[in-house]
C-alpha positions as CSV (number, residue, x, y, z in Angstrom):
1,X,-10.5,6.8,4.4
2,X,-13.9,7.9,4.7
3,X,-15.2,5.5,2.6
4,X,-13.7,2.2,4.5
5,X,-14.0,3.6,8.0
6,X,-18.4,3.7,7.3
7,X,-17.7,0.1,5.6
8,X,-16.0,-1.1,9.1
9,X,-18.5,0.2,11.0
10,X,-21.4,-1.7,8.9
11,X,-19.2,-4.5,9.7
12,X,-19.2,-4.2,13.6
13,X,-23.1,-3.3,13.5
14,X,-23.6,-6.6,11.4
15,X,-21.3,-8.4,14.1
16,X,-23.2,-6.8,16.6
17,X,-26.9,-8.2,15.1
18,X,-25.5,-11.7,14.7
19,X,-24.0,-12.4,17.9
20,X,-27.3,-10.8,19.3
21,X,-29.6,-13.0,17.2
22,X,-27.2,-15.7,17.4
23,X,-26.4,-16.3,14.1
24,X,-23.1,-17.4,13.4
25,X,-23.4,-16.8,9.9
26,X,-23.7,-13.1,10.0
27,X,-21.1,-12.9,12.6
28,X,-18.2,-15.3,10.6
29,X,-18.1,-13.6,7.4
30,X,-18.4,-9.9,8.7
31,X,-15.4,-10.6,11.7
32,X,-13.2,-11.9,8.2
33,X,-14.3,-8.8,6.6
34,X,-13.6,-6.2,9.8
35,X,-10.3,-7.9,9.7
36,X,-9.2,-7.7,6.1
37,X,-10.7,-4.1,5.9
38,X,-8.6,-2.7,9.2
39,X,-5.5,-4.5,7.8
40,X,-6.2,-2.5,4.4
41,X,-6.8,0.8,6.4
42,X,-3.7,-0.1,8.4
43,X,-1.3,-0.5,5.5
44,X,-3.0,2.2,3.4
45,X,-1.9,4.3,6.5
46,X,1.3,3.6,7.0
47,X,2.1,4.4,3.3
48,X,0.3,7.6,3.3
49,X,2.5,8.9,6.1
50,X,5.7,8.0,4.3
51,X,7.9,11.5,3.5
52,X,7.4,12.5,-0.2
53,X,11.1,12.4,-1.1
54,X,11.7,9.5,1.1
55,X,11.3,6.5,-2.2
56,X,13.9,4.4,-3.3
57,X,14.2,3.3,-6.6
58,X,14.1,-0.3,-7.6
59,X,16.9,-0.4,-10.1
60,X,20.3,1.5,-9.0
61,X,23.5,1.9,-10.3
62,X,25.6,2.3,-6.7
63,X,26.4,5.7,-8.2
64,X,25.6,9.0,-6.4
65,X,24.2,11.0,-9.1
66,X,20.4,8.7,-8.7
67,X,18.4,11.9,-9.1
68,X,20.0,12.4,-12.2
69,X,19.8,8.9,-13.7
70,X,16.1,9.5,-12.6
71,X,15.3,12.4,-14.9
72,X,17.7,11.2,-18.3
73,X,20.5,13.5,-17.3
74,X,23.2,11.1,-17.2
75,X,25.1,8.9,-19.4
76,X,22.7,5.9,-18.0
77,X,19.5,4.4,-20.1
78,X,16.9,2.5,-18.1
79,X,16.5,-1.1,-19.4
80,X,14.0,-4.2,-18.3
81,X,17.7,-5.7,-16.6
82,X,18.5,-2.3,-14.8
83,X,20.7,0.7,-15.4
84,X,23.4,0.5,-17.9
85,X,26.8,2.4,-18.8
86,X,26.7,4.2,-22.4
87,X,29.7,5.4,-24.0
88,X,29.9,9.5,-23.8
């Protein structure tokens, strides 16, 4: 987060200088940006913190054996519609 955290900070200096100089179009534009960059760095927190074994996956049968069906072991094949029942 290093990266966005120096970007949001050239943002509030940027703020800073235009509402000093009294220039509203430094201060529009850059108070959009702090705002789209801090909702980025919000979201791109909250998924970061989410427990690695804590995903779901998109497609499910209902059965209980989904870490198999995730690795090929079980008589399920992934298609584009979903998960599917193959004759053993």
């Amino acid at each position: 987060m290093g990266y966005f955290t120096i970007l949001l900070i050239g943002f509030l200096l940027w703020i800073a200088y235009g509402a000093a100089a009294g220039i509203l179009a430094l201060v529009i534009p850059n108070t959009v940006a702090l705002l789209v960059g801090a909702a980025a760095v919000v979201v791109a927190l909250r998924l970061r913190r989410r427990p690695a074994g804590n995903h779901r996956h998109r497609l499910t049968t209902g059965h209980s054996d989904r870490n198999a069906e995730c690795c090929g072991l079980s008589s399920h094949s992934h298609t584009p519609t979903g998960f599917t029942h193959l004759p053993r």
